[in-house]
KOLNU-178734 format. One line per field, with one value per residue (C-alpha): residue in one letter; x, y, z. Coordinates in nm, 2 decimals. Layout:
// residues N
res [A:...]
east [X:...]
north [Y:...]
up [Z:...]
This chain:
// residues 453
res [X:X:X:X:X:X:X:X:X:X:X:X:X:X:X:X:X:X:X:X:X:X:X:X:X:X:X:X:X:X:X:X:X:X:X:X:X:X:X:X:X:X:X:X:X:X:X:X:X:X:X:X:X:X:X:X:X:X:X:X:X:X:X:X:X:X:X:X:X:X:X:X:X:X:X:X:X:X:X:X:X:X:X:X:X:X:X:X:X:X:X:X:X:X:X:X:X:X:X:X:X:X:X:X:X:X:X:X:X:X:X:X:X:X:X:X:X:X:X:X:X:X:X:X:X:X:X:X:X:X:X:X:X:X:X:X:X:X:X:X:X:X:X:X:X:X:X:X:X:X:X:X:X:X:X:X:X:X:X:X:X:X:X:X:X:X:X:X:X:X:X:X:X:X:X:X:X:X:X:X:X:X:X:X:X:X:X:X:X:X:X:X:X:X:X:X:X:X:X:X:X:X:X:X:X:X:X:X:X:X:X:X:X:X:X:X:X:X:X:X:X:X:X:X:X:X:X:X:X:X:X:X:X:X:X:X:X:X:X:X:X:X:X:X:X:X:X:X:X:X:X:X:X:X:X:X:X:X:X:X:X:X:X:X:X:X:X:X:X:X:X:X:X:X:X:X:X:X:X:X:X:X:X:X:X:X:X:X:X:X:X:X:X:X:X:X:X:X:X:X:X:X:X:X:X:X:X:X:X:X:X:X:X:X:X:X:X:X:X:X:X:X:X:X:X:X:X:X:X:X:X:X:X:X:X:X:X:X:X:X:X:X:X:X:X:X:X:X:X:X:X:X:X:X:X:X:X:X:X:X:X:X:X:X:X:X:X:X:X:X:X:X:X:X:X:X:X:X:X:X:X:X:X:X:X:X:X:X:X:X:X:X:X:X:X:X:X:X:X:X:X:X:X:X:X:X:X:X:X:X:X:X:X:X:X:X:X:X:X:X:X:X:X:X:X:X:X:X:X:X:X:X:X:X:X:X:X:X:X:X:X:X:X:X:X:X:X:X:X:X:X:X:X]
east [7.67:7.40:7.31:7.35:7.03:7.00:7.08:7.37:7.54:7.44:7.63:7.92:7.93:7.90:8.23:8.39:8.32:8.47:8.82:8.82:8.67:8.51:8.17:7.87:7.68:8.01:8.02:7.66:7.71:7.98:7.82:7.50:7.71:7.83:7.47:7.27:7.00:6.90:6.55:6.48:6.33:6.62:6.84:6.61:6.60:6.98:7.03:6.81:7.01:7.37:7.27:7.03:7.29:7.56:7.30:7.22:7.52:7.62:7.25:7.22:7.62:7.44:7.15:7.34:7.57:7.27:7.20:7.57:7.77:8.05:8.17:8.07:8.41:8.49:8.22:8.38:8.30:8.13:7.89:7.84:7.77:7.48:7.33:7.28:7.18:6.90:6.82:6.79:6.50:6.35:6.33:6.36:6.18:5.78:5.76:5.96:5.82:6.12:6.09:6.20:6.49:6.61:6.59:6.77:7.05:7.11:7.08:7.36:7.57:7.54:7.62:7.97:8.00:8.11:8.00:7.71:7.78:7.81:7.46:7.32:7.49:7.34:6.98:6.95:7.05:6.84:6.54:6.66:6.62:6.32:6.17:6.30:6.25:6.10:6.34:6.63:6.77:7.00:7.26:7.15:7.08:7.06:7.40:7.57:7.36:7.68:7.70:7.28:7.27:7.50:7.38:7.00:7.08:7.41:7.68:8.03:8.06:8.32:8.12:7.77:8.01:8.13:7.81:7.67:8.01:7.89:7.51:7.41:7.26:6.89:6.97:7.26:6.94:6.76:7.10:7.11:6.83:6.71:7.04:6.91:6.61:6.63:6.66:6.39:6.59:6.64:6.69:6.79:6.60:6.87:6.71:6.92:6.65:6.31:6.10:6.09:5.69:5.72:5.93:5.72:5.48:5.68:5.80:5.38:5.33:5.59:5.34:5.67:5.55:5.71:5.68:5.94:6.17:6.10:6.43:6.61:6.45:6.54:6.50:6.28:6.14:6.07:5.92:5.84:5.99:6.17:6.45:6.71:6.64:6.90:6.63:6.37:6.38:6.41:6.75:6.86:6.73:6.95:6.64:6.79:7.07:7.03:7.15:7.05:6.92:7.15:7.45:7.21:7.19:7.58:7.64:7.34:7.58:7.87:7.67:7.86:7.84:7.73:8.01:8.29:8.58:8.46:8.71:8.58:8.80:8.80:8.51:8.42:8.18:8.04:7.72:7.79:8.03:7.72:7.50:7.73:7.72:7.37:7.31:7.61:7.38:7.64:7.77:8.18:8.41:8.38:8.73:8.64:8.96:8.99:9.27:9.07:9.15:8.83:8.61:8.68:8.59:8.24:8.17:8.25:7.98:7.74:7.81:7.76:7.39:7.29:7.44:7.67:7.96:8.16:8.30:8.66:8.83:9.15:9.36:9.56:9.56:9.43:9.63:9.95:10.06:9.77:9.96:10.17:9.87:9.63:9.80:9.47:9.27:8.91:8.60:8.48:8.65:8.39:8.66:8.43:8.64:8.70:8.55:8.44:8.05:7.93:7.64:7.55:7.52:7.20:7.28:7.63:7.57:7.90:8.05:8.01:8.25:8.51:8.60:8.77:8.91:9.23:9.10:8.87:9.25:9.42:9.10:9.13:9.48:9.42:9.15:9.38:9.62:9.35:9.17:9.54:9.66:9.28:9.28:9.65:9.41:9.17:9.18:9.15:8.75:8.63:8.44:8.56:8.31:8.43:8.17:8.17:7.92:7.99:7.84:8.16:8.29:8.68:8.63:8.41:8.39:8.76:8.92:8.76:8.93:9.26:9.25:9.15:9.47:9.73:9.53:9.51:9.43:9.09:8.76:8.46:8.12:7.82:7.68:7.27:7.39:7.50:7.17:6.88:6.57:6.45:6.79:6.80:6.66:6.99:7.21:7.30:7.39:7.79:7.71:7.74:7.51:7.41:7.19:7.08:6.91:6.64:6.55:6.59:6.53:6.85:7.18:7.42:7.64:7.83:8.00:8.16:8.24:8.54:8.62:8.97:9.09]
north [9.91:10.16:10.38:10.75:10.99:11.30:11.48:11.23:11.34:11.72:11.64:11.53:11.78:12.12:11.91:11.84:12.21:12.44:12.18:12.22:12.56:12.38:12.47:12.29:12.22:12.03:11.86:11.79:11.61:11.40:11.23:11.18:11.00:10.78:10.73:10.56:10.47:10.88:10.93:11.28:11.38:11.27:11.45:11.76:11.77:11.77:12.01:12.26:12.17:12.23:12.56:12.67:12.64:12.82:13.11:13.16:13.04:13.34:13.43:13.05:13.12:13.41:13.24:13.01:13.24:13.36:13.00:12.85:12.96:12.95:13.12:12.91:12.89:12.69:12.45:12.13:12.24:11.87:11.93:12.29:12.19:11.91:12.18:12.47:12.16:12.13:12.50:12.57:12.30:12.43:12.82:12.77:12.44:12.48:12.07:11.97:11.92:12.10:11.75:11.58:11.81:11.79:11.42:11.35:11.61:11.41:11.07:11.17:11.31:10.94:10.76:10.96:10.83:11.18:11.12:11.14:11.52:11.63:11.43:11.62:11.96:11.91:11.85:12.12:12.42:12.31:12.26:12.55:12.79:12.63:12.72:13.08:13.18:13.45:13.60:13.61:13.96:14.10:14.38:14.71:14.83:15.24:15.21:15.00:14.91:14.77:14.47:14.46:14.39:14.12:13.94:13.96:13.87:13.66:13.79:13.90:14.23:14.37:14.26:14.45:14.75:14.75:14.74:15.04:15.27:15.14:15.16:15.32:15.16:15.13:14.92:14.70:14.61:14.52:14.38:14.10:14.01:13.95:13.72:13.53:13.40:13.08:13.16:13.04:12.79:12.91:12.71:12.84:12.72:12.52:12.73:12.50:12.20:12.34:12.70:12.81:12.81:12.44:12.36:12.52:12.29:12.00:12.05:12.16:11.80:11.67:11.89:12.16:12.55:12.73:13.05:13.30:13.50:13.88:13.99:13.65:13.54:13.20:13.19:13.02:13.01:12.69:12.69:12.48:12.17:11.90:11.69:11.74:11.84:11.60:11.35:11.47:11.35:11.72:11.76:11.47:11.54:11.84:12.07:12.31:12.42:12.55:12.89:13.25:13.50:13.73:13.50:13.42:13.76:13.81:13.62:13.83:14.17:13.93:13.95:13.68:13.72:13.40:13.21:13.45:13.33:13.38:13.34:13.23:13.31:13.13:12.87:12.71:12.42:12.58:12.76:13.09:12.90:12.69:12.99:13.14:12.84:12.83:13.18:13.16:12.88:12.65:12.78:12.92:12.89:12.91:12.87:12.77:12.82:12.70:12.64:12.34:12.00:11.87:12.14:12.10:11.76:11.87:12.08:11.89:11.65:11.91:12.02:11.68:11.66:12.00:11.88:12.17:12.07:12.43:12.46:12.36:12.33:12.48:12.42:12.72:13.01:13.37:13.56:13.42:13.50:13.39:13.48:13.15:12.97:13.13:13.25:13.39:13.69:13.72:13.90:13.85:13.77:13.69:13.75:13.58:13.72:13.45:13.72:13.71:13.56:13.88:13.88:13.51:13.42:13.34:13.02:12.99:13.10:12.94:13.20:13.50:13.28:13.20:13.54:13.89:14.20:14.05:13.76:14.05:14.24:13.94:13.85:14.23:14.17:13.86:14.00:14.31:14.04:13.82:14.17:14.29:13.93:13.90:14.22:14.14:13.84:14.05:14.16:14.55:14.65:14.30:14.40:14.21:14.23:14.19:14.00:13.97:13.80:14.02:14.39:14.44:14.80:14.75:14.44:14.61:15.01:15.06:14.78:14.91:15.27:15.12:14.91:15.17:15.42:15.13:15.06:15.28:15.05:15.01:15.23:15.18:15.12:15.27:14.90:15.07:15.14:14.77:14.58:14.47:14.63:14.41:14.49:14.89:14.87:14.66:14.93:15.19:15.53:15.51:15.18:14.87:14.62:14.57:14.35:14.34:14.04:14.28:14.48:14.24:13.93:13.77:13.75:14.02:14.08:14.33:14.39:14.64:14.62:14.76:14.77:14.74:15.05]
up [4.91:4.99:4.67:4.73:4.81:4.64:4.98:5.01:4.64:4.72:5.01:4.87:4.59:4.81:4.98:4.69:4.55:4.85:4.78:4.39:4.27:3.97:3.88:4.06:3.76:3.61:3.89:3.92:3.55:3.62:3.93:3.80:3.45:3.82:3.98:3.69:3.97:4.01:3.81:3.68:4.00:4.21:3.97:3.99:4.35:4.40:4.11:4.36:4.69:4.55:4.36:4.67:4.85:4.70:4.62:4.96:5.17:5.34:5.42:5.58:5.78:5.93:6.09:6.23:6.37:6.56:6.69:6.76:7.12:6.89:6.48:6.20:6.13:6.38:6.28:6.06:5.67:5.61:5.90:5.82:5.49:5.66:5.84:5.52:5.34:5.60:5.63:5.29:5.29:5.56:5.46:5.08:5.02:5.10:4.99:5.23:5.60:5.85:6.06:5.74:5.67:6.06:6.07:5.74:5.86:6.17:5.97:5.74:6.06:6.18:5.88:5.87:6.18:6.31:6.75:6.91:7.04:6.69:6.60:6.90:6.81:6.43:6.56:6.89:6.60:6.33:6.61:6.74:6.41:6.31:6.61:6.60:6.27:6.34:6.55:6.30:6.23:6.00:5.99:6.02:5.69:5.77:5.99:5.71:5.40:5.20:5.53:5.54:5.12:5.19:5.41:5.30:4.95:5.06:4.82:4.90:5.07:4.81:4.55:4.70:4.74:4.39:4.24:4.41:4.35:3.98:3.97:4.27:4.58:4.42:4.08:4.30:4.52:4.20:4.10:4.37:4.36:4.04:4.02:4.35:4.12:3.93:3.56:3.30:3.06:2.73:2.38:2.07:1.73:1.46:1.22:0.96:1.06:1.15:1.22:1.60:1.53:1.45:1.74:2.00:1.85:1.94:2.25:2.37:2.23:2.50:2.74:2.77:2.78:2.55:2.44:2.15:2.39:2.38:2.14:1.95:1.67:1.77:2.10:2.31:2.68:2.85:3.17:3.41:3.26:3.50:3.38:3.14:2.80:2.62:2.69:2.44:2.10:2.01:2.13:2.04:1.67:1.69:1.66:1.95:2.16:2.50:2.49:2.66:2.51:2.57:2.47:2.12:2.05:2.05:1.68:1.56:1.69:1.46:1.16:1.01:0.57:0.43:0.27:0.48:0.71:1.03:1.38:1.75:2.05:2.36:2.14:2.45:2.42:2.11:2.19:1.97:1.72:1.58:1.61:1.33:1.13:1.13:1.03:0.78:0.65:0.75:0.46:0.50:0.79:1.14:1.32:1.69:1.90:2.22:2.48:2.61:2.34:2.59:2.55:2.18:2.17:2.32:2.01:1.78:1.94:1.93:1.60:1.46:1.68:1.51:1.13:1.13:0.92:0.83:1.22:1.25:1.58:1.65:1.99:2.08:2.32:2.26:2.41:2.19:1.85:1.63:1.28:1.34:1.39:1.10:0.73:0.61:0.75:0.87:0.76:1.13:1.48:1.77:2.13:2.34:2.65:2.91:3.23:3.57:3.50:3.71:3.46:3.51:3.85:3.84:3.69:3.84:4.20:4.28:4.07:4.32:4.62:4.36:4.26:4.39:4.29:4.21:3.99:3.83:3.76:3.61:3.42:3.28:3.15:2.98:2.84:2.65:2.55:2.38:2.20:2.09:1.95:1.72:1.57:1.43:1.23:1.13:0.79:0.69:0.67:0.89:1.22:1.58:1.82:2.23:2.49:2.78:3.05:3.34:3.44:3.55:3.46:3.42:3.19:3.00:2.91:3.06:2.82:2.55:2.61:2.67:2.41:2.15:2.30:2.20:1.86:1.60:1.29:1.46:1.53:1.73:1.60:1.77:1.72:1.65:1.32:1.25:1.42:1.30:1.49:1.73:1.82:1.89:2.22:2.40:2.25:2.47:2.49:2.38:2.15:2.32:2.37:2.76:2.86:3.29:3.42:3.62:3.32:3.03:3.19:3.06:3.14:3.18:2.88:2.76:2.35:2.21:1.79:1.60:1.25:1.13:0.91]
């Protein structure tokens, strides 16, 4: 059996993604666990197809349009698929000759045996564009600049036109495309096992740049580096988790007291519950609650690589009566508000084609469900703190307001008094933290805290 190319599993994934909905980087990890042959180049390379893709599909749809006597939707999804594959190499990609990308899109036409005319159909566009790229023009941006913004920076036109009711047309610009740009990766320290001074020591003995991110005290920028991390013996060691900044910052807004009771909601994979272990000095209790037993089972792994012992997983949901799952009270609860991603799609591009007003509706109810069921376990005088990862308005500010009008054992904190400096400066105006990947260079969150009376 021939062994798959890297174009051959991006293939197959960007197929395999527009039937499922699930994420591309899950995806992504469960074929490479299947192709043991890929190297760390070939997984690097097919990383940047499938997310290039998805970050710029619409903007690749268009050109085609442009190219094709007939609508791309008319055009079968694998093929379609072939050909963006192709154009993204060829626009995107300056390593990549555009002969090569042509003739590897008409090779893997062939080898799915779809018939000669479609071979010949995938080869005259793609020569076609490459020879006209500089004839390729967009929507008119002064006649319709909601359509142009779309388009250009290839997001969903209801999502373009949402930001700019929100922000204004000027920071949605700014918006899109600083969420078009392929994030830095950022680690957090395990303070419990070594100093972030001593760790950027390591990893520029592995020949990795790093460099202490502008606001976490334990964060850390690595750039340039190729391959996955959980091959260095630093990860593996449990010296550090990869985390954004933003999403570091968020158990530092917990303040979690040493030796305290401490709940997570909607746990996850365990990025922010060990976070709160290790500034707890793993010290306490850190309830990680979770709807997903498998997600559990993934951070209880990573708690074991980092040596934190004082997490303990809980399967239940949220947005249920939690008094018949916990007797005892909290000092702090950590509603880490399962959202839309709006603030993340620079590392989930996939994101933006997956969501809609409507999902962003239902995501709002569950979300007042899950903030009215945790302050019932919080006990009188402990401090809940609501995140979010989107920059989305009505998950944000407008829960918060209708949440405090049907809760009046609660009050919110203007969260600069309850920061430590390095802090002040994410705060805004009415107290929350919120953070914008083009002026922070991070990801966009949002948190609110309130203290029970």
């Amino acid at each position: 059996m021939k062994k798959s190319t890297p174009r051959d599993l991006a293939l197959k994934i960007l197929d395999r993604q527009l039937k499922d909905f699930d994420f591309s980087s899950n995806l992504l990890d469960n074929h490479f666990r299947q192709n043991t042959h890929f190297d760390e180049r070939d997984k690097a390379f097919t990383s940047h197809l499938v997310q290039g893709v998805m970050r710029w599909r619409l903007r690749l749809d268009w050109t085609v349009e442009q190219f094709s006597d007939f609508p791309v939707k008319r055009i079968d999804s694998q093929v379609l698929n072939i050909i963006r594959l192709a154009l993204y190499q060829i626009f995107f990609l300056d390593r990549v000759p555009e002969s090569a990308a042509v003739n590897e899109a008409v090779r893997q036409v062939r080898r799915l045996r779809y018939g000669r005319h479609i071979a010949s159909f995938v080869n005259g566009i793609l020569r076609s564009i490459c020879r006209g790229k500089d004839k390729i023009t967009f929507p008119d941006n002064s006649a319709d600049t909601a359509h142009y913004l779309s388009v250009y920076y290839s997001y969903p036109e209801w999502l373009v036109q949402k930001w700019i009711a929100e922000f204004g047309q000027d920071l949605a610009e700014c918006l899109l495309d600083s969420q078009n740009r392929v994030p830095d990766l950022n680690i957090r320290v395990n303070i419990l096992k070594i100093t972030r001074d001593k760790l950027i020591q390591l990893l520029a003995r592995d020949g990795l740049s790093a460099e202490s991110a502008s606001y976490s005290p334990e964060g850390i920028i690595l750039k340039g580096i190729r391959g996955r991390v959980d091959r260095l013996d630093t990860f593996r060691q449990g010296f550090f988790q990869v985390q954004d900044q933003a999403a570091q910052i968020i158990s530092h807004l917990v303040a979690p007291p040493p030796g305290g009771a401490v709940l997570d909601i909607c746990a996850g994979q365990g990025g922010k519950s060990t976070h709160l272990a290790e500034l707890m000095g793993d010290q306490g209790h850190v309830l990680a609650l979770d709807i997903s037993h498998r997600r559990l089972v993934n951070l209880v792994q990573n708690a074991s690589r980092l040596g934190v012992k004082s997490i303990f997983p809980v399967v239940g949901d949220g947005s249920e009566e939690l008094s018949s799952i916990f007797q005892n009270r909290f000092d702090r609860i950590l509603v880490d508000a399962p959202c839309s991603g709006l603030g993340v799609l620079s590392r989930h591009p996939d994101g933006k084609w997956n969501r809609d007003e409507k999902s962003i509706r239902r995501l709002c109810r569950l979300q007042k469900k899950i903030l009215n069921q945790a302050v019932s376990a919080l006990k009188k005088g402990g401090r809940m703190l609501y995140v979010t990862c989107t920059i989305s308005r009505a998950e944000n500010e407008a829960n918060v307001e209708e949440f405090l009008k049907g809760n009046s054992i609660v009050r919110l904190e203007n969260l600069k008094d309850h920061v430590p400096g390095w802090a002040v400066g994410l705060i805004n105006d009415q107290g929350f933290f919120r953070t914008y990947p083009h002026i922070h260079n991070m990801d966009g969150f949002f948190a609110a805290l309130f203290i029970k009376i």
